[in-house]
DRENPA-3360 file (N, C-alpha, C; in nm, 2 decimals, always signed):
BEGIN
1 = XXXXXXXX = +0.08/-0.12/+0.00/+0.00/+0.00/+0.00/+0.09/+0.12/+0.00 ~ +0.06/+0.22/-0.09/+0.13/+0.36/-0.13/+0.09/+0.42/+0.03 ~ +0.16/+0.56/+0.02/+0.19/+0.59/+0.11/+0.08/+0.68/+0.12 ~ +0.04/+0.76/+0.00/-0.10/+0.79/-0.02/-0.22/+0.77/+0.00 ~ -0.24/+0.62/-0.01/-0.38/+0.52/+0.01/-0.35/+0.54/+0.15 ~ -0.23/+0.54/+0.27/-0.26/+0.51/+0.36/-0.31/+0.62/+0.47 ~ -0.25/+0.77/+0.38/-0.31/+0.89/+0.44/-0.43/+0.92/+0.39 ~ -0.51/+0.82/+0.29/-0.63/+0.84/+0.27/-0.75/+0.71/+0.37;
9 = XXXXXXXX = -0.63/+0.62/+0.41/-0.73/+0.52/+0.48/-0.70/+0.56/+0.62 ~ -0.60/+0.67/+0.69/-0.62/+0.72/+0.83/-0.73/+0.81/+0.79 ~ -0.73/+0.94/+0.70/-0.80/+1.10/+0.74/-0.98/+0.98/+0.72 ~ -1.01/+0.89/+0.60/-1.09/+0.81/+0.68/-1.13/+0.77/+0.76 ~ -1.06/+0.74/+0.88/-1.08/+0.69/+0.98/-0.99/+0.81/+1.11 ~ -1.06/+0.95/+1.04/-1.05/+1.11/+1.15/-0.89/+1.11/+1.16 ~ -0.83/+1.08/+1.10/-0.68/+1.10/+1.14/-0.63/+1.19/+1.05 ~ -0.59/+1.34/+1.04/-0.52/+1.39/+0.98/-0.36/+1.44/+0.99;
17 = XXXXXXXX = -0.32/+1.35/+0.91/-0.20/+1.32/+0.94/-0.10/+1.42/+0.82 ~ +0.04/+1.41/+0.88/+0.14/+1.48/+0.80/+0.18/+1.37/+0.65 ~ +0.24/+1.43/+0.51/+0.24/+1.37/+0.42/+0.37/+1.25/+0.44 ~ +0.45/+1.25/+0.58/+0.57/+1.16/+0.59/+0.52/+1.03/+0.69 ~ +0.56/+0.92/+0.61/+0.54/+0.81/+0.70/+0.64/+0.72/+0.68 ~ +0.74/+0.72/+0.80/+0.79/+0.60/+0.81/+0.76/+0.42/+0.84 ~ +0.84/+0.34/+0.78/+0.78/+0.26/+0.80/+0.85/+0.12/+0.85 ~ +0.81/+0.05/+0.91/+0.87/-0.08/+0.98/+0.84/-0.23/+0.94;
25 = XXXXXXXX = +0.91/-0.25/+0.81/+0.83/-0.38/+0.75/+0.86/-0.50/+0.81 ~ +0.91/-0.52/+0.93/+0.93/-0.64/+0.96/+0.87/-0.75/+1.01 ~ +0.69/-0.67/+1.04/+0.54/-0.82/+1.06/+0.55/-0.85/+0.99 ~ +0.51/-0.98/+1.00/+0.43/-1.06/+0.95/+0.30/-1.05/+0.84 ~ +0.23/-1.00/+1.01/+0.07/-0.94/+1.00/+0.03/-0.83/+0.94 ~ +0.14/-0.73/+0.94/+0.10/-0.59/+0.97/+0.21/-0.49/+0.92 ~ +0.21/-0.42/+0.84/+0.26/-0.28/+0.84/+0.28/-0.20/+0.90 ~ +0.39/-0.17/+0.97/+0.39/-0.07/+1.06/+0.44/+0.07/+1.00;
33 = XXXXXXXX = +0.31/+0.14/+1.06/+0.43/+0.30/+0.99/+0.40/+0.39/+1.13 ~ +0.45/+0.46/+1.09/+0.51/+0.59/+1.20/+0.46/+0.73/+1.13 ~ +0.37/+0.80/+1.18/+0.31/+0.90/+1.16/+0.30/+1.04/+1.24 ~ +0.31/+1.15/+1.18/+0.28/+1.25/+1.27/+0.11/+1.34/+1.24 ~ +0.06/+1.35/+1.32/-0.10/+1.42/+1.29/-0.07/+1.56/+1.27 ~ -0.14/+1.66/+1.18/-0.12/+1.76/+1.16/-0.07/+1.86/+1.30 ~ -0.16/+1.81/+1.41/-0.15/+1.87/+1.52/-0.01/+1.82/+1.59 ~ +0.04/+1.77/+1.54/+0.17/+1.74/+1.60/+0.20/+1.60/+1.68;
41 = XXXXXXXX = +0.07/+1.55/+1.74/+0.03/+1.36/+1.80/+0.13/+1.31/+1.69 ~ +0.22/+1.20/+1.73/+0.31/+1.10/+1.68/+0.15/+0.95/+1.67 ~ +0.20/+0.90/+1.54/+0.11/+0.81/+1.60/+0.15/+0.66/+1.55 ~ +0.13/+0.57/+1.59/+0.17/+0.43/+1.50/+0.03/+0.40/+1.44 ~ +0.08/+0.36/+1.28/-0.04/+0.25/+1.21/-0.04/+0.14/+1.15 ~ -0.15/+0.01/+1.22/-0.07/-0.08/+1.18/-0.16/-0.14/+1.07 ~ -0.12/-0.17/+0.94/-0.21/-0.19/+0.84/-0.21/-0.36/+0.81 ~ -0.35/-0.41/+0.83/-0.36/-0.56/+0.84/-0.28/-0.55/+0.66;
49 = XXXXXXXX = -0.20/-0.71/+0.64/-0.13/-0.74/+0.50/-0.23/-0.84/+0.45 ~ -0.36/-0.89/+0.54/-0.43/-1.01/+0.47/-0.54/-0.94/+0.49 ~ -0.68/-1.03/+0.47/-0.83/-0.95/+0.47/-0.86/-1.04/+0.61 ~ -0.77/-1.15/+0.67/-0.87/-1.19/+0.74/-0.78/-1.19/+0.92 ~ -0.76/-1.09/+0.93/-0.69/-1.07/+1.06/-0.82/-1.01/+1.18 ~ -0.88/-0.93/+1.12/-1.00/-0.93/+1.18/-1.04/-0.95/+1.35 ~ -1.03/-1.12/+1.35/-1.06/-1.14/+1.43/-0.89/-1.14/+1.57 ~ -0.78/-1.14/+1.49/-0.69/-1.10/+1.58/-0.69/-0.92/+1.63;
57 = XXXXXXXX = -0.75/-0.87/+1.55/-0.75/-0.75/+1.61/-0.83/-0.70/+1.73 ~ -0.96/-0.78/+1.67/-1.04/-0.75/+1.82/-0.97/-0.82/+1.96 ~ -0.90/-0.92/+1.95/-0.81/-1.06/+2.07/-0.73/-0.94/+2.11 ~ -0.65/-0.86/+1.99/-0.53/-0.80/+2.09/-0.58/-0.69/+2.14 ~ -0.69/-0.61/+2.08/-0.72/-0.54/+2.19/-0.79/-0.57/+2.28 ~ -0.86/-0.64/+2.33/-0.88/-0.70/+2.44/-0.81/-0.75/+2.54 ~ -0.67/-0.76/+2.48/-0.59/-0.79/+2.55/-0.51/-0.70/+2.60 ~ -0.49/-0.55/+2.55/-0.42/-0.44/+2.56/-0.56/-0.37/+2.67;
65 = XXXXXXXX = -0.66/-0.39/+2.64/-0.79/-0.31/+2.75/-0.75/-0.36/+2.91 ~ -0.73/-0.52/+2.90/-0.73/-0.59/+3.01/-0.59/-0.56/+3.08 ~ -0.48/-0.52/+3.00/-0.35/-0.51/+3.06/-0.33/-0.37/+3.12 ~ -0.42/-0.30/+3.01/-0.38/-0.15/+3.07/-0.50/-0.13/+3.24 ~ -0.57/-0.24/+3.23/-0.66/-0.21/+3.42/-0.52/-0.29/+3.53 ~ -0.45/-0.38/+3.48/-0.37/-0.42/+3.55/-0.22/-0.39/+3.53 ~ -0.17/-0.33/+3.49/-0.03/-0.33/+3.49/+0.02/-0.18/+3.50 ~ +0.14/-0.13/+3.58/+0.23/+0.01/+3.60/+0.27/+0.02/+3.42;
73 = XXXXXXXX = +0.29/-0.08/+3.37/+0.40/+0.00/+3.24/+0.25/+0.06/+3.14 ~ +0.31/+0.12/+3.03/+0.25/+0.19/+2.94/+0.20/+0.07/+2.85 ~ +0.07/+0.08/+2.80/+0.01/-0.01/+2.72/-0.03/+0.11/+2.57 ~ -0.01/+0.07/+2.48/-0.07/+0.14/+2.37/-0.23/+0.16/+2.39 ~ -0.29/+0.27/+2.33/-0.46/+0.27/+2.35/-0.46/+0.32/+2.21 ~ -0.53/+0.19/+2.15/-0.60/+0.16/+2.03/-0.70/+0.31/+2.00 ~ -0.69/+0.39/+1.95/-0.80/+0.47/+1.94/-0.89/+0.46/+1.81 ~ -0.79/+0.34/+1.71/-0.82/+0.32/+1.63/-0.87/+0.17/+1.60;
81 = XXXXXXXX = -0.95/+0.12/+1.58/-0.92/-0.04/+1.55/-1.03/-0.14/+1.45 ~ -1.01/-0.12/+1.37/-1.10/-0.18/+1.24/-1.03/-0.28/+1.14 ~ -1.07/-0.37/+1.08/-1.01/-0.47/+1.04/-0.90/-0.40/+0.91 ~ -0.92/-0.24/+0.85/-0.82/-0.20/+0.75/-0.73/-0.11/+0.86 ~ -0.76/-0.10/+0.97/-0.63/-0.02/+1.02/-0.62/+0.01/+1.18 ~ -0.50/-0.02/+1.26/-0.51/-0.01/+1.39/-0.41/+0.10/+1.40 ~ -0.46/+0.22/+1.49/-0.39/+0.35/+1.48/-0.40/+0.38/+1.68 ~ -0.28/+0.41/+1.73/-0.29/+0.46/+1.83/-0.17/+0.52/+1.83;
89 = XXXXXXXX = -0.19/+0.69/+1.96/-0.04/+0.77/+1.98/+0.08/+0.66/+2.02 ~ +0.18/+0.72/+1.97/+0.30/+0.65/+2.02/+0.35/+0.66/+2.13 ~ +0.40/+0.55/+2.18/+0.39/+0.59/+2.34/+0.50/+0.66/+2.38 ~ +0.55/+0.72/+2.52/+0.66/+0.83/+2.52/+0.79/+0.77/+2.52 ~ +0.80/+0.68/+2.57/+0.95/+0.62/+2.57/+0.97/+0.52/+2.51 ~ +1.13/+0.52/+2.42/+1.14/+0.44/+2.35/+1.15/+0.30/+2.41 ~ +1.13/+0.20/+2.31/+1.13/+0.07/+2.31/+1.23/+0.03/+2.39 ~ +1.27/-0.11/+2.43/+1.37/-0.17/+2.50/+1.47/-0.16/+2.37;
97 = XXXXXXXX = +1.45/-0.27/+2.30/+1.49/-0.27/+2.17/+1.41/-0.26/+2.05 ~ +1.46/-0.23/+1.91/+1.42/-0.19/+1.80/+1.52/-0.32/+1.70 ~ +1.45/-0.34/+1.57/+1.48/-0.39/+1.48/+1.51/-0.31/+1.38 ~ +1.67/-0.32/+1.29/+1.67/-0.22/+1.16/+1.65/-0.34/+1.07 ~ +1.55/-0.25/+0.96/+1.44/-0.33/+0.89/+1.54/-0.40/+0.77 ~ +1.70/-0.32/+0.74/+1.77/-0.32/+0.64/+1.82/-0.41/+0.70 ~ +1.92/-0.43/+0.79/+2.03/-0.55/+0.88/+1.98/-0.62/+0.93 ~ +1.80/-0.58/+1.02/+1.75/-0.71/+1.09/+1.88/-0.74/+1.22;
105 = XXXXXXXX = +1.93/-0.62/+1.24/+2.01/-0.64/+1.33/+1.98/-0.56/+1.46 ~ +1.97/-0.57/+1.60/+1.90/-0.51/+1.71/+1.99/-0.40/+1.76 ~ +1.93/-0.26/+1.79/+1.98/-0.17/+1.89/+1.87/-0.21/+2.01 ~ +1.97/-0.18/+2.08/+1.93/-0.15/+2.24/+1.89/+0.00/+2.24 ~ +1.82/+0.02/+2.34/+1.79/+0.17/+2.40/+1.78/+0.21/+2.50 ~ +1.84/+0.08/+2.59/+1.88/+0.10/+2.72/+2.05/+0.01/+2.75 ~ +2.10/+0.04/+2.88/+2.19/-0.03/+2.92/+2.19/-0.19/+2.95 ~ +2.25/-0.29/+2.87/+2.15/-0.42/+2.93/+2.29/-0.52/+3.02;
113 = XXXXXXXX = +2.36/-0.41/+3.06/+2.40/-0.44/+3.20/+2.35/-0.44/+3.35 ~ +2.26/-0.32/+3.33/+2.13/-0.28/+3.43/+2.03/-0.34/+3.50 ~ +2.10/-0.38/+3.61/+1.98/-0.52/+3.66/+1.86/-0.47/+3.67 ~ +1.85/-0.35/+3.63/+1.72/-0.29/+3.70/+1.61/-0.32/+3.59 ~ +1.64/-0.39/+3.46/+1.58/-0.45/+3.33/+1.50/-0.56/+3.41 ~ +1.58/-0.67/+3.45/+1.56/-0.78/+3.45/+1.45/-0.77/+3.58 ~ +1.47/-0.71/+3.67/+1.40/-0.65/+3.81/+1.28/-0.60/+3.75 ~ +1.22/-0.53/+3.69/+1.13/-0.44/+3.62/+1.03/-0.54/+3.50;
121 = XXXXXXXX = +1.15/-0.61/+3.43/+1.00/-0.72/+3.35/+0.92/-0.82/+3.40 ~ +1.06/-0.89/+3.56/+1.01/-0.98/+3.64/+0.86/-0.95/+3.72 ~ +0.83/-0.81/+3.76/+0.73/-0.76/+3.85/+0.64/-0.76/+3.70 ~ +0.63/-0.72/+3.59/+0.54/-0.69/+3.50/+0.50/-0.89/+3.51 ~ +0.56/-0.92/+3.47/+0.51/-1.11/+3.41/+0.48/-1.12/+3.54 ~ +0.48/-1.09/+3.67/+0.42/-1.16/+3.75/+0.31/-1.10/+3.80 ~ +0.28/-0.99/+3.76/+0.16/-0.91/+3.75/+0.07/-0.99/+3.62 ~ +0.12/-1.00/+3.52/+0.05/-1.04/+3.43/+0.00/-1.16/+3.47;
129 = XXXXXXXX = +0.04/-1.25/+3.53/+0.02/-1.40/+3.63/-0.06/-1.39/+3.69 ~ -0.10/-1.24/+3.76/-0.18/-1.22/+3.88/-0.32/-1.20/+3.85 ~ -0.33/-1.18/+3.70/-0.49/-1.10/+3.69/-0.53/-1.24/+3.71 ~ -0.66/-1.23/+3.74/-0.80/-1.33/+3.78/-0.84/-1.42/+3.63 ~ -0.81/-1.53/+3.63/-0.85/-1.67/+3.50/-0.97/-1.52/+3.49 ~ -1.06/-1.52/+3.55/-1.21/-1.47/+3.50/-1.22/-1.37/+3.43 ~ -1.15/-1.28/+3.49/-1.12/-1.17/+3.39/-1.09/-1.16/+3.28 ~ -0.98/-1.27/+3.25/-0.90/-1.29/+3.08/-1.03/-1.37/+3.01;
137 = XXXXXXXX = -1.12/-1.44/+3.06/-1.21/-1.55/+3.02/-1.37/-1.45/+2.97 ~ -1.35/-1.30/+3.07/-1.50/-1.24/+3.07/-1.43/-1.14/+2.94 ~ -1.32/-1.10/+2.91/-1.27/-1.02/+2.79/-1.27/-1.11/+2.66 ~ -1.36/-1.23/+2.73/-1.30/-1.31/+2.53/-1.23/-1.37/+2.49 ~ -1.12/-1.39/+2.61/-0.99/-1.44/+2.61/-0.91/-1.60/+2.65 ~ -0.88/-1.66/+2.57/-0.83/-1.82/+2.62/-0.80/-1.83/+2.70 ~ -0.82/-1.91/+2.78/-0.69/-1.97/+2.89/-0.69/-2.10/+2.86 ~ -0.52/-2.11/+2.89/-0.51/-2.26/+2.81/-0.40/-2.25/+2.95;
145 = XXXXXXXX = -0.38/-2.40/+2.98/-0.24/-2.46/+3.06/-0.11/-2.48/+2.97 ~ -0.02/-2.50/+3.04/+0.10/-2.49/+2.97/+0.07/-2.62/+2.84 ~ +0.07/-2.73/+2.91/+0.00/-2.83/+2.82/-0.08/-2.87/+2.76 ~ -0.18/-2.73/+2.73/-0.28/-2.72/+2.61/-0.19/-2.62/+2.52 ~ -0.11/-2.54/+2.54/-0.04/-2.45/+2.47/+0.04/-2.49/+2.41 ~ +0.11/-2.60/+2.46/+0.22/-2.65/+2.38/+0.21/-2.68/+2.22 ~ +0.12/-2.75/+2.21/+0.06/-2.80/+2.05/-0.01/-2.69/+2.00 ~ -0.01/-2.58/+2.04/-0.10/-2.46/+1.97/+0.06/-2.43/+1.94;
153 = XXXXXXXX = +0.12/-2.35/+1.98/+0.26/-2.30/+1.95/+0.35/-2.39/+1.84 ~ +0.34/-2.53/+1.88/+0.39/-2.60/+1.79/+0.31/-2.60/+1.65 ~ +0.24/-2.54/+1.66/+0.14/-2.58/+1.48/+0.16/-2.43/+1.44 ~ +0.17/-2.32/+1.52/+0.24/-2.19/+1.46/+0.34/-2.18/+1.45 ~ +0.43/-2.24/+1.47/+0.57/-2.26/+1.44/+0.57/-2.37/+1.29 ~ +0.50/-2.47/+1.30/+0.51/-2.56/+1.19/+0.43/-2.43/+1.01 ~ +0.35/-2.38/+1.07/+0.26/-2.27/+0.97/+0.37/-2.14/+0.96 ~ +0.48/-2.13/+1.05/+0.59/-2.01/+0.97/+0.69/-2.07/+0.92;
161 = XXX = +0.74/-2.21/+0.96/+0.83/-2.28/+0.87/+0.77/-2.31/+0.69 ~ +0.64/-2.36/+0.72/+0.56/-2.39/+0.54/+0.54/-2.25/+0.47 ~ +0.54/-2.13/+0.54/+0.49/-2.02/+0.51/+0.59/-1.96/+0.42;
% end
């Protein structure tokens, strides 16, 4: 998708954005670009690459609704979310790490000597551990045991090797 169709499929969907978009091709799923709104809002958009993601879209926000009632770190807020396009502001601080889309090779954007990384994700995943089965189950959301998961992961793993 031109760069054009995509500032005509945001101001569509109320987004008036600036004529520059960077972009992050390294989904799978999804297109990522990098946007500024006339008003100056930075924003990320992620442009489904098939017609039928659909239904992952509504799962991850559901899943970003549910994380942002429970967790300290910053969760992105979907302001946007329709099966041609998921648009939300960019959040303020950069990523842990980033991908360059040309080398496929990682910068850091922090110190990863810093125990204070490893200290900091450990409290987030065990927060994540802590929400209530009911809550992930009343959002729409699976819960599977390690050993229901296992053969789910393995058959997405077997569908990116055939892919």
């Amino acid at each position: 998708m031109e760069t054009k169709a995509i500032l005509q499929l945001a101001e569509r969907h109320g987004l008036q954005l600036k004529d520059e978009i960077s972009f992050n091709e390294m989904g799978i799923d999804f297109k990522v670009g990098f946007a500024t709104e006339i008003n100056g809002t930075k924003w990320v958009l992620r442009i489904p690459r098939r017609d039928n993601l659909a239904g992952q879209i509504e799962k991850e926000r559901n899943i970003l609704n549910l994380a942002k009632k429970y967790l300290s770190v910053a969760v992105p807020d979907w302001k946007i979310a329709s099966p041609e396009l998921v648009a939300y502001p960019l959040l303020d601080n950069k990523p842990v790490l980033t991908f360059d889309a040309q080398t496929y090779e990682v910068s850091w954007n922090m110190d990863q000597e810093n125990n204070q990384y490893t200290h900091s994700l450990a409290n987030v995943l065990v927060t994540l551990h802590q929400i209530p089965v009911q809550k992930v189950k009343d959002a729409g959301l699976k819960v599977l045991s390690p050993q229901m998961l296992r053969p789910e992961i393995q058959e997405r793993l077997e569908t990116v090797k055939a892919g």
